[in-house]
TORTOR-57071 format. One record per residue: residue number from 1; chain; x, z, y of N, C-alpha, C, CB in turn. Coordinates in pm, 1 decimal. Each point is the difference from the previous one (the first is absolute). Glycine has a CB too. Example, Ala and Ser with C-alpha at 12.3 -4.5 7.8 and 13.67 -1.06 7.14 Angstrom:
<recs>
@pos->1 | unit->A | n.X->1319.0 | n.Z->780.0 | n.Y->-569.0 | ca.X->-89.0 | ca.Z->0.0 | ca.Y->119.0 | c.X->90.0 | c.Z->0.0 | c.Y->120.0 | cb.X->-189.2 | cb.Z->124.6 | cb.Y->-117.3
@pos->2 | unit->A | n.X->154.2 | n.Z->-196.6 | n.Y->222.3 | ca.X->82.0 | ca.Z->6.0 | ca.Y->119.0 | c.X->-77.0 | c.Z->73.0 | c.Y->109.0 | cb.X->118.4 | cb.Z->-214.5 | cb.Y->-62.8
</recs>
This chain:
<recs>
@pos->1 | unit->A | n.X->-1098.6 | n.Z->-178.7 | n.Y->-469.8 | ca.X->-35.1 | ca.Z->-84.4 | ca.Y->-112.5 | c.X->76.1 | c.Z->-131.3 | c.Y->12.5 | cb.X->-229.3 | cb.Z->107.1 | cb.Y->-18.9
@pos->2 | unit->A | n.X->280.2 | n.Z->-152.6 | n.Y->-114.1 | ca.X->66.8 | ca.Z->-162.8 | ca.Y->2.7 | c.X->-134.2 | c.Z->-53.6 | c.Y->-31.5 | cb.X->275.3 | cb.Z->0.4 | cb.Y->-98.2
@pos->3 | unit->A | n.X->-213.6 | n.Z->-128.6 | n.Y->177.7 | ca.X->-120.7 | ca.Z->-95.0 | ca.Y->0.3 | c.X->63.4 | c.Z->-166.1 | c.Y->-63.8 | cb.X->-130.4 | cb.Z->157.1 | cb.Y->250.4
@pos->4 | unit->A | n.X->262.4 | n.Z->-116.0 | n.Y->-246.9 | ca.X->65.7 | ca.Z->-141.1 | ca.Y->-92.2 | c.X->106.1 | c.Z->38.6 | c.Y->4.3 | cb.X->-108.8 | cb.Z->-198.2 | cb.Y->43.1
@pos->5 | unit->A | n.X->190.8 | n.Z->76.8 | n.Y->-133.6 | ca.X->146.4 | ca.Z->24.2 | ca.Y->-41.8 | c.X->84.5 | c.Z->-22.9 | c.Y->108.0 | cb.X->-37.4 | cb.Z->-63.5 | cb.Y->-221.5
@pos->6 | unit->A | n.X->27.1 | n.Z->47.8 | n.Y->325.8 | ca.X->87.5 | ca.Z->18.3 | ca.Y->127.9 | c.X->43.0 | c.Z->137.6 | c.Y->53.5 | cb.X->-113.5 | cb.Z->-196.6 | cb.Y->55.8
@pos->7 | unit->A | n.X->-5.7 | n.Z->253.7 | n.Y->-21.7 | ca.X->-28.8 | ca.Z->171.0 | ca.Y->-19.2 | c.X->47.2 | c.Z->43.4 | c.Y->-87.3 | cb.X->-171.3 | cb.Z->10.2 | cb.Y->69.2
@pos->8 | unit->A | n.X->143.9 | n.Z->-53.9 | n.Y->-185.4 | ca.X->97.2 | ca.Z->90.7 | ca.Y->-127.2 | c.X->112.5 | c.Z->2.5 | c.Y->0.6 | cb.X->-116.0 | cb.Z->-36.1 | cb.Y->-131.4
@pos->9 | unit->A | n.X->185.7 | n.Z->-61.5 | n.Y->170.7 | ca.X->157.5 | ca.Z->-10.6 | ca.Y->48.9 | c.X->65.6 | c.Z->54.2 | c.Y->66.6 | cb.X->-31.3 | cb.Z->-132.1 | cb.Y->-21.0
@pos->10 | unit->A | n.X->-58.8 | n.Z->92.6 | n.Y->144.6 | ca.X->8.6 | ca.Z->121.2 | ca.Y->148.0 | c.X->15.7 | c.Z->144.1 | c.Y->-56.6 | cb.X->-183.5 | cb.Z->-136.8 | cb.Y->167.5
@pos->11 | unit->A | n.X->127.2 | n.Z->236.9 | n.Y->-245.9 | ca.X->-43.8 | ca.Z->94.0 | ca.Y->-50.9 | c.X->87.7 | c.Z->14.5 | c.Y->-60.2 | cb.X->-188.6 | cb.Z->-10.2 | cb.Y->12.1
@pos->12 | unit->A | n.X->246.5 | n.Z->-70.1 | n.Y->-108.0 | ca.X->92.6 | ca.Z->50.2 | ca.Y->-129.0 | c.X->140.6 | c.Z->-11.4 | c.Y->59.1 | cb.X->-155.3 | cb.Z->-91.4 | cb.Y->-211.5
@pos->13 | unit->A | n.X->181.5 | n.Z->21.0 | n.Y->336.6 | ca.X->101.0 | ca.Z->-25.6 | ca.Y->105.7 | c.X->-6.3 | c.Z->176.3 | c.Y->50.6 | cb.X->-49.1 | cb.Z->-319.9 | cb.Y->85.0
@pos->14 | unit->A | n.X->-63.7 | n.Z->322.6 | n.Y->-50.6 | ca.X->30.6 | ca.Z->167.5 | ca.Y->78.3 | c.X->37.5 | c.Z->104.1 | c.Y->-90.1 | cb.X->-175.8 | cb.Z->-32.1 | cb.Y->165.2
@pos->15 | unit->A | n.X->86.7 | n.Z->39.6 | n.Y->-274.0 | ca.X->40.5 | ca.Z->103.2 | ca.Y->-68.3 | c.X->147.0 | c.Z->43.2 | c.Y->-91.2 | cb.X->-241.3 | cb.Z->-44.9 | cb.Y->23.3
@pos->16 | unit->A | n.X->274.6 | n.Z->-81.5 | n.Y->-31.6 | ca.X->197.0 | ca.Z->-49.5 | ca.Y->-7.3 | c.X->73.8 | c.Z->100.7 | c.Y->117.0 | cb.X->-31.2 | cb.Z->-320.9 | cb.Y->-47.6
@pos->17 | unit->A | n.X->-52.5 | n.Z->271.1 | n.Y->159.7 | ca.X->45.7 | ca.Z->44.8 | ca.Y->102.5 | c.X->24.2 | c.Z->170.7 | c.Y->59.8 | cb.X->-97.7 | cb.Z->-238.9 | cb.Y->5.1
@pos->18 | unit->A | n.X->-41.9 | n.Z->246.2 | n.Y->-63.0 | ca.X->13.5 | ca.Z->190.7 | ca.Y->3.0 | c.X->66.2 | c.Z->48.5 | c.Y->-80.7 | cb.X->-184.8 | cb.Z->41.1 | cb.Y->56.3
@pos->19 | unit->A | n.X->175.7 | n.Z->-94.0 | n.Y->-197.6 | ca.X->53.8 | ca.Z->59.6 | ca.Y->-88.2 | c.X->175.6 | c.Z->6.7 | c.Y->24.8 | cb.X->-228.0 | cb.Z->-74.6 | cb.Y->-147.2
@pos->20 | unit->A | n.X->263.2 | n.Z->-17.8 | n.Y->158.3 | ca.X->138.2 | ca.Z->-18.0 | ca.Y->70.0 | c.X->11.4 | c.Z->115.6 | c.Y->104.4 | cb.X->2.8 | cb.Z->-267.7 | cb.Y->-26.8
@pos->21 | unit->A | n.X->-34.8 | n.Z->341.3 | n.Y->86.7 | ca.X->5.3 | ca.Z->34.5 | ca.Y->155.9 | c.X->-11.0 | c.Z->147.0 | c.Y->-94.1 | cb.X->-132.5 | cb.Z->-214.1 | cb.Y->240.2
@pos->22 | unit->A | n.X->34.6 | n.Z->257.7 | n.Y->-337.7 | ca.X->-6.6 | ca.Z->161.0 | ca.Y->-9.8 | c.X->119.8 | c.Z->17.5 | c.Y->-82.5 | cb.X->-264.6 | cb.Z->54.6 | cb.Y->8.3
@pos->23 | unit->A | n.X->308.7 | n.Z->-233.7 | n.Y->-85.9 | ca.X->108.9 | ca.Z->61.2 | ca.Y->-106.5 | c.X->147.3 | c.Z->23.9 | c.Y->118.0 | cb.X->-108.2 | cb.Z->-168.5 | cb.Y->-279.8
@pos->24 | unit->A | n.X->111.8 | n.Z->144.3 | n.Y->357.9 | ca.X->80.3 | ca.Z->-14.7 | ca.Y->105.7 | c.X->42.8 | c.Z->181.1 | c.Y->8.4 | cb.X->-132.7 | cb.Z->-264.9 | cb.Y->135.5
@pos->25 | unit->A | n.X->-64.9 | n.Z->293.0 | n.Y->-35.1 | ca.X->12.5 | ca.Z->136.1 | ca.Y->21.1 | c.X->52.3 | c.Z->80.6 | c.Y->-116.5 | cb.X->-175.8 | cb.Z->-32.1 | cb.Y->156.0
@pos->26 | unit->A | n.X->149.4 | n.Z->25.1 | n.Y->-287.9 | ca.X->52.1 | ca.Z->72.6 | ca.Y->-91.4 | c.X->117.9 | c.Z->68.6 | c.Y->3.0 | cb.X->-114.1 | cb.Z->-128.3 | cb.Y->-85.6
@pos->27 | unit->A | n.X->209.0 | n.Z->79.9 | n.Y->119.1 | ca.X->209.8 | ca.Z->-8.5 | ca.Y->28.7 | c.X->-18.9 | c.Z->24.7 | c.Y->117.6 | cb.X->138.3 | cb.Z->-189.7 | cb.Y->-135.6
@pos->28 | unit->A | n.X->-247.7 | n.Z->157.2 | n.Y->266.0 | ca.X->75.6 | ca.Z->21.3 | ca.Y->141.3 | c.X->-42.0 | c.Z->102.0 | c.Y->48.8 | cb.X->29.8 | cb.Z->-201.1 | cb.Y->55.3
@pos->29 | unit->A | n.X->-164.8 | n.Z->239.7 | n.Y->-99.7 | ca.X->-74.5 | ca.Z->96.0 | ca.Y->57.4 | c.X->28.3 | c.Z->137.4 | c.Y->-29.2 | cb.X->-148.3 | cb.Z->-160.5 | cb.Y->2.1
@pos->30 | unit->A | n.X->174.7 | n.Z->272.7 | n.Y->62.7 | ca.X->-25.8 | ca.Z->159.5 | ca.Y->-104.3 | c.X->-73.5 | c.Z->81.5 | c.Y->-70.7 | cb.X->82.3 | cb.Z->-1.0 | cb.Y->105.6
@pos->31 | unit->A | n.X->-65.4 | n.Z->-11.8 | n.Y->-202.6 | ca.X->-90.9 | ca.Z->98.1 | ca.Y->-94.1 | c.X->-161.8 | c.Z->42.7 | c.Y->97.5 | cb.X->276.9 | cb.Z->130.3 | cb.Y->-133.9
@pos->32 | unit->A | n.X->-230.2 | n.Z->-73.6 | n.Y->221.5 | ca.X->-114.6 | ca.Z->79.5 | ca.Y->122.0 | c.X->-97.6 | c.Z->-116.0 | c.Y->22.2 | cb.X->178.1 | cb.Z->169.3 | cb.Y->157.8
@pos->33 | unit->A | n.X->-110.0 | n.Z->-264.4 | n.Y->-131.1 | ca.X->-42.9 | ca.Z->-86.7 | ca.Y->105.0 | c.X->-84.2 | c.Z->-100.7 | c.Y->-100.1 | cb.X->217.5 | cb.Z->29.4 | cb.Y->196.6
@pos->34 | unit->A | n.X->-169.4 | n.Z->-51.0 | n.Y->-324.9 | ca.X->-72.1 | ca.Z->-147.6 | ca.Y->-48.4 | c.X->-153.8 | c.Z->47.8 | c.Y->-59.2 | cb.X->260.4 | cb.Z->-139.0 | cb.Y->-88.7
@pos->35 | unit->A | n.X->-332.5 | n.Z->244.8 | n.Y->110.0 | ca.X->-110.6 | ca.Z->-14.4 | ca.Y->-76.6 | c.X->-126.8 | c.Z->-97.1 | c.Y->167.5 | cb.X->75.0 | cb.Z->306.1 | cb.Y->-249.7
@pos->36 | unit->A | n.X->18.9 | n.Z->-254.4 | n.Y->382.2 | ca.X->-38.2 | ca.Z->-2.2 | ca.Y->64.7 | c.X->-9.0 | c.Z->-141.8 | c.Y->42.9 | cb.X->45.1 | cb.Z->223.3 | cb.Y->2.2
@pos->37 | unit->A | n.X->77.2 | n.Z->-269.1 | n.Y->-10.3 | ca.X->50.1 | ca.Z->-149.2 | ca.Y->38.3 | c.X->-69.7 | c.Z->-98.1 | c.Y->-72.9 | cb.X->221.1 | cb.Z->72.2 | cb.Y->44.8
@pos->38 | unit->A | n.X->-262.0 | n.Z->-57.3 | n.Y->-164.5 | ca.X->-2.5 | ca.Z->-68.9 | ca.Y->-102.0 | c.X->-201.1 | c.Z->-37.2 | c.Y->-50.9 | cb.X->306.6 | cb.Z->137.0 | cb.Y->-59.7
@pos->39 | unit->A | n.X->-325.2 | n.Z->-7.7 | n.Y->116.0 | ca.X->-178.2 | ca.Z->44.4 | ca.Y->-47.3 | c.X->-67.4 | c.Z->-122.2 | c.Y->1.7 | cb.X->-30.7 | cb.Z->233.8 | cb.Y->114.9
@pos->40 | unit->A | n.X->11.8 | n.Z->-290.6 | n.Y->53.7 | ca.X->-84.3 | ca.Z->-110.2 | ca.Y->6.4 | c.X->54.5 | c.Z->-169.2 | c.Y->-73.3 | cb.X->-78.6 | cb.Z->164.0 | cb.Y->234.7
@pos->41 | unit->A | n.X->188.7 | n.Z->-177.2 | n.Y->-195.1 | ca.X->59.0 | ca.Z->-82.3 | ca.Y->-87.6 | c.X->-33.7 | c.Z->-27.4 | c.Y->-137.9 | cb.X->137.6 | cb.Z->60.2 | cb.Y->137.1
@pos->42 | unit->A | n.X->-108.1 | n.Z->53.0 | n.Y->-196.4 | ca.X->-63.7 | ca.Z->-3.7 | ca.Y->-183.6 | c.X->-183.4 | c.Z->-18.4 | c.Y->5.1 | cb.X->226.5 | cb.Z->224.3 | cb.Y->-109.3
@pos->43 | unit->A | n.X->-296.6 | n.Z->-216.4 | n.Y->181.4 | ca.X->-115.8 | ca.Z->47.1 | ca.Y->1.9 | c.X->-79.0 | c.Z->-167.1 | c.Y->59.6 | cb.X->74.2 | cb.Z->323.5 | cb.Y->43.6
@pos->44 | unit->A | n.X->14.3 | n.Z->-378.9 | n.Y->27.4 | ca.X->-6.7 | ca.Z->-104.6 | ca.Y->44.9 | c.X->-1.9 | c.Z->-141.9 | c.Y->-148.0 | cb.X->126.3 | cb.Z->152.9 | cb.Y->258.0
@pos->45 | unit->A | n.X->7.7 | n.Z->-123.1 | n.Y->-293.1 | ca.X->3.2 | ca.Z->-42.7 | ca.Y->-143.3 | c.X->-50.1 | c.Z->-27.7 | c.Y->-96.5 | cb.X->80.0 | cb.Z->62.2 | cb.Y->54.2
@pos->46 | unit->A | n.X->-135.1 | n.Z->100.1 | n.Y->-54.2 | ca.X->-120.1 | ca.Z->-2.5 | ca.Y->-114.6 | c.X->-153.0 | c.Z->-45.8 | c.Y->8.2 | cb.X->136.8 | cb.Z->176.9 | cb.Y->-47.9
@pos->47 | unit->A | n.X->-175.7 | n.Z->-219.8 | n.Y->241.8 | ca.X->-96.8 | ca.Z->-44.9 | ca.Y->7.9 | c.X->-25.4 | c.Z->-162.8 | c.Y->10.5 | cb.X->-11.2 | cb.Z->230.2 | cb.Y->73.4
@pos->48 | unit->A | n.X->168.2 | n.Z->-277.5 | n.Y->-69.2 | ca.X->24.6 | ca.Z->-173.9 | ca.Y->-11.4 | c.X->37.2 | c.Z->-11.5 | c.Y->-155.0 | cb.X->112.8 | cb.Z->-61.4 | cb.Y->268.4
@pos->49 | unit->A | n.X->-73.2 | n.Z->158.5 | n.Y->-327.3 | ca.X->-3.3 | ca.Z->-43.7 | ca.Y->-132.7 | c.X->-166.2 | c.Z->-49.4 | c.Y->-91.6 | cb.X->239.3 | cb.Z->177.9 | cb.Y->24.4
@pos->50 | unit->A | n.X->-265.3 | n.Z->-10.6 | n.Y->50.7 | ca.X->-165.7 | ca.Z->-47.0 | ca.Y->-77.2 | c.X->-64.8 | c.Z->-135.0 | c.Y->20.9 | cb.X->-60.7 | cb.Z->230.5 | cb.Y->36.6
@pos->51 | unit->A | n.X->60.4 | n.Z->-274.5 | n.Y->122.5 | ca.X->-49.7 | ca.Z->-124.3 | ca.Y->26.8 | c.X->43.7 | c.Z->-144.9 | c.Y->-77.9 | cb.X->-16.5 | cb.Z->136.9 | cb.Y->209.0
@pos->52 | unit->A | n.X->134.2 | n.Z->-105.2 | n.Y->-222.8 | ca.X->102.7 | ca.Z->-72.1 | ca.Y->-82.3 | c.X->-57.5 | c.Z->-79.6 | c.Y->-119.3 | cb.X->158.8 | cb.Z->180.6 | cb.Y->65.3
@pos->53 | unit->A | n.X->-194.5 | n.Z->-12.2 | n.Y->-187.0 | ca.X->-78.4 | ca.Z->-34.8 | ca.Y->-94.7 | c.X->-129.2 | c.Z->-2.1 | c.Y->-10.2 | cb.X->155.4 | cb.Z->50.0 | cb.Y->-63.4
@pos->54 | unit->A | n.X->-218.2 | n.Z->-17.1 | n.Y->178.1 | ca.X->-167.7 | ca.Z->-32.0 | ca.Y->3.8 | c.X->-0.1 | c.Z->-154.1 | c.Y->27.3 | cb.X->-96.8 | cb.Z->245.8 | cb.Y->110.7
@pos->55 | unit->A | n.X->202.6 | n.Z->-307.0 | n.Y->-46.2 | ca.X->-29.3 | ca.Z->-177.0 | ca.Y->46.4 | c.X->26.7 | c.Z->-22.4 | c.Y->-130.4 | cb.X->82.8 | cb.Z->-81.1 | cb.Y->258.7
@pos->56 | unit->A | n.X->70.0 | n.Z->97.6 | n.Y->-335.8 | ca.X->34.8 | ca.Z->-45.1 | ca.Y->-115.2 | c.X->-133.5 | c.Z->-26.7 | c.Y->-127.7 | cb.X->241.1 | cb.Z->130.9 | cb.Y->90.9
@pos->57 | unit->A | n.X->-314.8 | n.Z->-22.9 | n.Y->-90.3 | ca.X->-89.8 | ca.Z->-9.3 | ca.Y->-126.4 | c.X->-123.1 | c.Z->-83.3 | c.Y->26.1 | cb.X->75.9 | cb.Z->227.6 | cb.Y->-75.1
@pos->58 | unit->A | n.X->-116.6 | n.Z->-264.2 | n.Y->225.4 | ca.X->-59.1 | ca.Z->-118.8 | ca.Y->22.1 | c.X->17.8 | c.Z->-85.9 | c.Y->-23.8 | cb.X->-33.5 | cb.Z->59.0 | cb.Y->91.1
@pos->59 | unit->A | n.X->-40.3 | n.Z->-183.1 | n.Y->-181.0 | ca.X->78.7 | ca.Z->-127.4 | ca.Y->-6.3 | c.X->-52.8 | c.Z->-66.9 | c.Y->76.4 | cb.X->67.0 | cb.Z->-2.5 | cb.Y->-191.1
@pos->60 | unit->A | n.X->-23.5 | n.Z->-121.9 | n.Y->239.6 | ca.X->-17.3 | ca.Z->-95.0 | ca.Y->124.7 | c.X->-142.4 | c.Z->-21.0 | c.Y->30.9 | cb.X->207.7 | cb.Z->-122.0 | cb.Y->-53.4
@pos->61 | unit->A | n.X->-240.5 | n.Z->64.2 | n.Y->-66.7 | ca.X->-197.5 | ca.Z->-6.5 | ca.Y->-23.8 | c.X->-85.5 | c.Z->80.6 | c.Y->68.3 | cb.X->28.1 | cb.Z->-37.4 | cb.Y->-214.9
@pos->62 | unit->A | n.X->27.2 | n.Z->201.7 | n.Y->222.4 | ca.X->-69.0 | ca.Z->85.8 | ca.Y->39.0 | c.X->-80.3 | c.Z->-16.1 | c.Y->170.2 | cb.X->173.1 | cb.Z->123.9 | cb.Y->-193.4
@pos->63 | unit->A | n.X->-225.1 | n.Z->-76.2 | n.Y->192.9 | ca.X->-45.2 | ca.Z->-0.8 | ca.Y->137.2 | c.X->13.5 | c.Z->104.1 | c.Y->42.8 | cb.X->-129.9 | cb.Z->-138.7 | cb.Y->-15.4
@pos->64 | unit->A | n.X->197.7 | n.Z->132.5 | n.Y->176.6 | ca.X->82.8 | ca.Z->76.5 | ca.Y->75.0 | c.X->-95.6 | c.Z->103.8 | c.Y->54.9 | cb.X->173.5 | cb.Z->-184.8 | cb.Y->50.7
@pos->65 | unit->A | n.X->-139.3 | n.Z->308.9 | n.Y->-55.5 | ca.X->-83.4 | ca.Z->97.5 | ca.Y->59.6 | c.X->-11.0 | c.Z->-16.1 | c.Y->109.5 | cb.X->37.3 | cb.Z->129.6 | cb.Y->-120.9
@pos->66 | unit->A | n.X->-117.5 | n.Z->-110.4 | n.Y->199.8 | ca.X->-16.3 | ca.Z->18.7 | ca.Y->191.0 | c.X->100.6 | c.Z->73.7 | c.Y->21.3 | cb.X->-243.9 | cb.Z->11.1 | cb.Y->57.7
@pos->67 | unit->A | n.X->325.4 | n.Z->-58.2 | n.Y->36.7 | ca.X->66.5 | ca.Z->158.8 | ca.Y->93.7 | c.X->-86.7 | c.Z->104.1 | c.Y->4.4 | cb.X->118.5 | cb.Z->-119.2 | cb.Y->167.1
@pos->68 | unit->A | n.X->-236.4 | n.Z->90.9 | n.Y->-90.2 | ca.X->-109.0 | ca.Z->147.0 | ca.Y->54.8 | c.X->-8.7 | c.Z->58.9 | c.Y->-136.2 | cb.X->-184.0 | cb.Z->-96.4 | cb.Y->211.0
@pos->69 | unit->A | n.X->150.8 | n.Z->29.9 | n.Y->-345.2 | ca.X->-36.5 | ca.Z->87.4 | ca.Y->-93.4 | c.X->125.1 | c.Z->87.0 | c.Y->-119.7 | cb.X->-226.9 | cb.Z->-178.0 | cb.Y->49.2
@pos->70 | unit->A | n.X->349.1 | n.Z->164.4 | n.Y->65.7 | ca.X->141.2 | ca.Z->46.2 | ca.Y->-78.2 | c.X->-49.9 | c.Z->147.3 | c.Y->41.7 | cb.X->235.4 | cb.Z->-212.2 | cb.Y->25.9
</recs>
């Protein structure tokens, strides 16, 4: 879970980052090899994306969920 716009940065910094790295594997990797190379990576993505837009649709006002109750 983001808990502020520092984190969100951090986050949107990484997912630049993976995304960069599977488009990489795309061209380097073999056919065989990229569902394998690639699985957790994309999956990773899609679980910092969500967080992404679950902080996004919070507005500041909101009050921050507990960690324990994520």
């Amino acid at each position: 879970m983001i808990h502020n716009d520092i984190e969100l940065k951090a986050t949107q910094e990484r997912i630049a980052r993976f995304e960069g790295w599977v488009a990489q594997f795309r061209v380097s990797v073999p056919k065989e090899n990229f569902h394998a190379m690639t699985e957790g990576y994309l999956a990773e993505i899609e679980k910092m994306h969500t967080e992404v837009m679950d902080y996004l649709r919070r507005h500041p006002s909101d009050a921050a969920v507990p960690a324990h109750a994520a």
